[in-house]
C-alpha positions as CSV (number, residue, x, y, z in Angstrom):
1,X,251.8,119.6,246.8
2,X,255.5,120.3,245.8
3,X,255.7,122.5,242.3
4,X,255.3,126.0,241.6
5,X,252.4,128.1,240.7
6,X,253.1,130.9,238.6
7,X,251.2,134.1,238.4
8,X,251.2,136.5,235.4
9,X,249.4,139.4,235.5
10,X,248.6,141.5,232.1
11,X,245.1,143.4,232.8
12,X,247.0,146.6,231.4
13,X,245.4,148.1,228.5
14,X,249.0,148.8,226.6
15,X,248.1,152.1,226.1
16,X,252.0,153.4,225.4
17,X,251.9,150.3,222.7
18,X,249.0,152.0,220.4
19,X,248.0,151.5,217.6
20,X,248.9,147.3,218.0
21,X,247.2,147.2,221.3
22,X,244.1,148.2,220.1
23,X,243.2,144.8,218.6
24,X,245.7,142.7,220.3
25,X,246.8,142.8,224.2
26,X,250.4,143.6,224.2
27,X,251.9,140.8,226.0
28,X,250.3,138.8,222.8
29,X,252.3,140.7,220.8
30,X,255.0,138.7,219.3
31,X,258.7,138.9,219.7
32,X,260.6,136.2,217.5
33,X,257.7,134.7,215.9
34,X,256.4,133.9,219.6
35,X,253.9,136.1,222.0
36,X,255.9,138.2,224.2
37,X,254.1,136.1,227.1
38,X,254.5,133.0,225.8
39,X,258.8,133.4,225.8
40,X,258.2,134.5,229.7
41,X,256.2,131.4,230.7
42,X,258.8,129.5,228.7
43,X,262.0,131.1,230.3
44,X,260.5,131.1,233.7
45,X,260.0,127.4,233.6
46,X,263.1,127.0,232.4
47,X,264.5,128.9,235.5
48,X,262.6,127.2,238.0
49,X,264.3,123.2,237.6
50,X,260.9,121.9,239.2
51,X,257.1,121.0,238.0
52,X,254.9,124.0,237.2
53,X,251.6,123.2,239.0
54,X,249.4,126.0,237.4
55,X,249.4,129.3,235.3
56,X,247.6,132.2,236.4
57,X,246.8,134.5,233.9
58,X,245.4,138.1,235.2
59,X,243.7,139.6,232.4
60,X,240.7,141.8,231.2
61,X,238.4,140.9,229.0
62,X,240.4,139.8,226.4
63,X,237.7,137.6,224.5
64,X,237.9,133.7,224.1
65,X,240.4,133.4,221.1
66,X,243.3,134.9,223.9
67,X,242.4,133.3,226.6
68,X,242.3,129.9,224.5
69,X,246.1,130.8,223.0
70,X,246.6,131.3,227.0
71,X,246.0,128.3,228.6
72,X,247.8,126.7,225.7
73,X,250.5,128.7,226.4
74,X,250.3,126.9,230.3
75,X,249.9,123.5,228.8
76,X,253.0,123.9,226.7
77,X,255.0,123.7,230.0
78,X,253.4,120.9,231.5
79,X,251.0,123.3,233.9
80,X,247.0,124.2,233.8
81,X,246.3,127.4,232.4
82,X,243.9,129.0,234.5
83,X,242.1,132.6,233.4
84,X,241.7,134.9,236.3
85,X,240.1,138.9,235.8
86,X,241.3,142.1,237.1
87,X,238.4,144.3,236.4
88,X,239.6,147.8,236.8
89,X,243.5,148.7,237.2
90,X,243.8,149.1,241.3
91,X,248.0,148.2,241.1
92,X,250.3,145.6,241.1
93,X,248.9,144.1,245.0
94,X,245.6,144.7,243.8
95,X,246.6,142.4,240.1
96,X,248.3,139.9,241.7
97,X,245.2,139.2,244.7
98,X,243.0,138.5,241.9
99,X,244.7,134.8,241.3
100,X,243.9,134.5,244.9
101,X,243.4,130.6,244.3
102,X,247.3,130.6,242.9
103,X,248.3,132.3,246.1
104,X,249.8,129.4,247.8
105,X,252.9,127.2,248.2
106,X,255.4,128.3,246.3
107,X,254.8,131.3,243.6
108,X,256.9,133.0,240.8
109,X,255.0,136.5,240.0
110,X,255.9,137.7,236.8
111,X,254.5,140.9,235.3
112,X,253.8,140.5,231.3
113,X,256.0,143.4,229.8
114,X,259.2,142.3,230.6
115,X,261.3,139.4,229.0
116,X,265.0,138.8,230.3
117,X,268.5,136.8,230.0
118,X,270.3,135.5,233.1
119,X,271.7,132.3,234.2
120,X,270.1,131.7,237.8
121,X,269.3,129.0,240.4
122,X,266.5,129.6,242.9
123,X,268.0,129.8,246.8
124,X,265.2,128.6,248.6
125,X,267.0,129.1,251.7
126,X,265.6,132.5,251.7
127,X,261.7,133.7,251.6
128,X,262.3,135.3,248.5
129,X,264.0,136.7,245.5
130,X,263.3,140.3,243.8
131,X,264.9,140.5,240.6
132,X,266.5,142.9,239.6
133,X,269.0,145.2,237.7
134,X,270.6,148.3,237.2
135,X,269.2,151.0,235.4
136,X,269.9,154.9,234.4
137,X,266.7,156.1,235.5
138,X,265.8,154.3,238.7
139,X,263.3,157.3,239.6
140,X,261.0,155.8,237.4
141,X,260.6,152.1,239.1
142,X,260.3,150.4,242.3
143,X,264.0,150.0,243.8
144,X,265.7,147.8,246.5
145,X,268.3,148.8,248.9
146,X,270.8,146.0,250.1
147,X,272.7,145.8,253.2
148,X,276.4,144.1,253.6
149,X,274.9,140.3,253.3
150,X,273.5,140.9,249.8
151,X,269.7,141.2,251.9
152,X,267.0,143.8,251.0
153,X,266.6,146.2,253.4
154,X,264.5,148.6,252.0
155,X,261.7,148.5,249.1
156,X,261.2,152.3,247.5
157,X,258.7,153.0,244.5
158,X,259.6,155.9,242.4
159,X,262.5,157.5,244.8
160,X,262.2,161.1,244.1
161,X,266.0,161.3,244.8
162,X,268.2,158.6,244.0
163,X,268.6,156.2,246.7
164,X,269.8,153.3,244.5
165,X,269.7,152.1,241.1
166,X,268.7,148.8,241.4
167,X,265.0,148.6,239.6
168,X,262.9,145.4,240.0
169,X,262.3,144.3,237.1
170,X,258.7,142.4,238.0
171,X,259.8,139.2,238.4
172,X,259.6,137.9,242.3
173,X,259.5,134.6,243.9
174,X,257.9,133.9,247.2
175,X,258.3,130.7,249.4
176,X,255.2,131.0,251.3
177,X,252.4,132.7,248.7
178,X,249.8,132.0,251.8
179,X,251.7,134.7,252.9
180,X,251.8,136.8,250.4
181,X,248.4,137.0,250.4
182,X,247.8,138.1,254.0
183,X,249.8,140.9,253.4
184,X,247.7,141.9,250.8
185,X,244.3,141.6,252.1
186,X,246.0,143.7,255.1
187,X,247.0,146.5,252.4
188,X,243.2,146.3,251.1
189,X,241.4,146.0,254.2
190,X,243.7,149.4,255.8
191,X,243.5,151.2,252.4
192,X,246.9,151.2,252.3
193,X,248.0,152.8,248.8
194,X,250.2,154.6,246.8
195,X,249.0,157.3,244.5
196,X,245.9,155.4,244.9
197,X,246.4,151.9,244.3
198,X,247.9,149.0,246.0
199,X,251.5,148.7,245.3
200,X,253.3,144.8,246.2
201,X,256.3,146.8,247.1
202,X,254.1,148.0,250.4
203,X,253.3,144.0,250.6
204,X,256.7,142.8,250.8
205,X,258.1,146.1,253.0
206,X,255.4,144.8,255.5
207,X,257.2,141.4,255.3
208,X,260.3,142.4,255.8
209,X,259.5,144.3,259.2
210,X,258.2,140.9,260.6
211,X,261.7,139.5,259.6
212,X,260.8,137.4,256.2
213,X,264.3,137.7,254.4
214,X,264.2,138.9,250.4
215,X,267.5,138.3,248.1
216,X,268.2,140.1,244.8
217,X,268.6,138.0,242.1
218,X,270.2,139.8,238.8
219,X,269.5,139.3,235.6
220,X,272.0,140.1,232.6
221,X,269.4,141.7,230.3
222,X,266.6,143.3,231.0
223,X,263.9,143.6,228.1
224,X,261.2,145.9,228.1
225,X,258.0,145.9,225.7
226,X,256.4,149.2,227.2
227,X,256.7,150.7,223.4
228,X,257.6,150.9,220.0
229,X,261.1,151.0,220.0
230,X,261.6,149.6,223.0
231,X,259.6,146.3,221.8
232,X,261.8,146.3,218.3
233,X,264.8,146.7,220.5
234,X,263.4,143.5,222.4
235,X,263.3,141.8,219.2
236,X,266.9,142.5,218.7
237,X,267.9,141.4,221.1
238,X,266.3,138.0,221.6
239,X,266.7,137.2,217.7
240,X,270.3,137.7,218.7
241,X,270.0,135.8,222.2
242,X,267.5,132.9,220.5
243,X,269.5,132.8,217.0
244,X,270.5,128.9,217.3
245,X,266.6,128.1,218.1
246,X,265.5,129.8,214.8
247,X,265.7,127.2,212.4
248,X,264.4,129.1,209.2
249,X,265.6,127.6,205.7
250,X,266.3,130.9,204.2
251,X,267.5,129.1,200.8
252,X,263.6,128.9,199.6
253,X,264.1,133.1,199.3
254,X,266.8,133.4,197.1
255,X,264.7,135.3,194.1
256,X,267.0,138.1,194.3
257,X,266.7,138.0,197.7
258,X,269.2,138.6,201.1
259,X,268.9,137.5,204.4
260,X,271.2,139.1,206.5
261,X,270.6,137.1,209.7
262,X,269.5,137.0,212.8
263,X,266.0,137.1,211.3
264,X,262.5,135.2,211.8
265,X,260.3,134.5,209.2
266,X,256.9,133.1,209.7
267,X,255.3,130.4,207.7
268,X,254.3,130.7,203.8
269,X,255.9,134.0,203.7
270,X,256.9,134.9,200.1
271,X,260.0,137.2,199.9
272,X,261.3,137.9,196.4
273,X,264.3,141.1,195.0
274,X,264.6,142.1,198.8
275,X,267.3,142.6,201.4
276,X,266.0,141.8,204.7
277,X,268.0,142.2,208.0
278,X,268.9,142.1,210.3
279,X,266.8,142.0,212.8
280,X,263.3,141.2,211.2
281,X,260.8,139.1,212.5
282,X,258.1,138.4,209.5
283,X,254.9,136.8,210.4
284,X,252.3,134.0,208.8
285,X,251.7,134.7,205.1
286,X,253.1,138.3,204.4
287,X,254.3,139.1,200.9
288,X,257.0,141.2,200.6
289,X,258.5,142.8,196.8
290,X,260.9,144.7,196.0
291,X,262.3,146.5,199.4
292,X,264.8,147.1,202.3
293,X,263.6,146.3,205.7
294,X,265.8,146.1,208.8
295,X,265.4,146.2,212.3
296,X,261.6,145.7,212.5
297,X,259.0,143.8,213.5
298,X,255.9,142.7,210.5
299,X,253.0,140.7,211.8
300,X,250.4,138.2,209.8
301,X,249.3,138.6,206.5
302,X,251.0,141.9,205.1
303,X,251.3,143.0,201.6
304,X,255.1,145.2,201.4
305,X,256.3,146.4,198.2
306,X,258.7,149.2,197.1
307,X,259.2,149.9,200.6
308,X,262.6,150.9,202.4
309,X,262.1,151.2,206.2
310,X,264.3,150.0,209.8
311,X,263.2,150.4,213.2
312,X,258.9,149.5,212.2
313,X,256.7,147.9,213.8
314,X,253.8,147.0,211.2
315,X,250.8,144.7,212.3
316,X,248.6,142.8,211.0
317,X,246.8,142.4,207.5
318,X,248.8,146.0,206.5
319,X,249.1,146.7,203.0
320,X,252.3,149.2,202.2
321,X,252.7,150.4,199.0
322,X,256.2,152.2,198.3
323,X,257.4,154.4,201.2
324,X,260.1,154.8,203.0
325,X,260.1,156.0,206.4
326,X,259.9,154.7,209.8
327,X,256.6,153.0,211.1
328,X,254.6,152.1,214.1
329,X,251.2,151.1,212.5
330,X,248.2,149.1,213.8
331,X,246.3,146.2,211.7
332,X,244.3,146.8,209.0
333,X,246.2,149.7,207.4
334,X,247.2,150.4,203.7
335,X,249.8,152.9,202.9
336,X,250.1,153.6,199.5
């Protein structure tokens, strides 16, 4: 059956993205106005120029209303949505085995903490493509090395000493996912780990001895949601990236009010004597009086007033009552 199958594993517990994880996973968390899974999904199909068969979610127990918003999240890109659970955190092969089912024809794998920009067509001439792109710190990620043809040659996790600085970035297509998954069950079946759990860079170093030819493919901008200011970075930089899709009417909050755009502003959101922006993202029915907020990310159903703050991330059904500092606070919190 032609089409692609996408796998998205998120089983991670988010524990770097505390206090917000604790109620809500963090690739739900949401970037824009949209879940930061949902804007992957979207981008990847919109990257791929053919059918999405299904989408594979990898989660843990996550409860019915998530997995629900999931498969709508598959549905809104023509695919089936289909739940799959990674019971304890055994590494990237280990996440990725447990869509076996997905495994198959042709697969885009596409870890849930990551959100990118890049202009790309798939070259299917080759078995794969790693994505990648440059980074600072590459001691901290799994790396490729390339030789003269723009092929990988080598596929390093965590180099101790620098070796190259191109990090993938978690995003991988495969031609042939049947074979994929042998090479995992091989990794499983041998015990074959790293710091004890089963890494897909020993997967795809295991294909590339038996000849199977992987291509970088680069992105511009590479987002990461792996914490606070990281995430309201991401936000940034995709209100900036996205601005033209934002249609908010920002004439209905002129009660002493400025917008300095890019922002996003939820539904039956009441703003009044405020400058906001740049850089907000406001969710579903917040109130907000009488302050300065830039930079930030406020979820659902706040109540802000008198505050001055940048560079926040507030959640859900939070109450803030004249302060002025910078935030990272959980749902269900009042600040006064």
């Amino acid at each position: 059956m032609s089409g692609m199958n996408i796998i998205i594993p998120m089983a991670g517990m988010g524990k770097r993205m505390r206090p917000h994880t604790l109620t809500v996973p963090k690739p739900l968390l949401p970037i824009a106005g949209k879940p930061i899974v949902q804007r992957l999904v979207e981008d990847i199909a919109a990257v791929c120029n053919e059918p999405i068969n299904e989408v594979a979610f990898v989660i843990g127990n996550f409860g019915e209303a998530v997995e629900l918003q999931l498969l709508q999240i598959a549905e809104s890109v023509g695919a089936k949505g289909r739940i799959y659970y990674q019971d304890e955190a055994l590494g990237t092969a280990h996440a990725v085995m447990c869509a076996t089912p997905a495994l198959t024809g042709e697969v885009i794998i596409a870890f849930a903490d990551t959100l990118f920009k890049a202009q790309f067509e798939l070259d299917k001439s080759k078995d794969g493509t790693i994505w990648v792109h440059k980074v600072a710190n590459p001691s901290q990620f799994g790396v490729v090395k390339l030789d003269e043809n723009n092929v990988i040659t080598d596929f390093i996790e965590k180099p101790v000493e620098f070796i190259t600085d191109l990090a993938i970035i978690g995003i991988y297509y495969f031609k042939d996912g049947d074979n994929l998954l042998d090479e995992i069950q091989y990794l499983i079946d041998n015990n074959v780990t790293e710091k004890g759990e089963y890494q897909l860079t020993n997967a795809l170093e295991n294909m590339k001895n038996k000849g199977l030819q992987f291509i970088p493919g680069e992105v511009e901008e590479w987002l990461d949601c792996g914490n606070k200011d990281a995430t309201v970075y991401t936000n940034q930089r995709i209100l900036e990236i996205k601005k033209d899709e934002l249609t908010v009417d920002f004439s209905q909050y002129n009660h002493g009010t400025k917008i300095i755009e890019p922002c996003y502003i939820g539904n039956d959101v009441v703003i009044e004597n405020c400058t906001i922006g740049p850089h907000v993202s406001i969710g579903n029915g917040t109130v907000i009086k009488n302050s300065t907020i830039e930079n930030s990310i406020i979820q659902n159903n706040c109540t802000i007033s008198q505050a001055h703050f940048k560079n926040s991330m507030i959640g859900n059904f939070v109450t803030i009552n004249g302060e002025s500092k910078e935030y990272s606070i959980g749902d269900y919190s009042t600040l006064n």
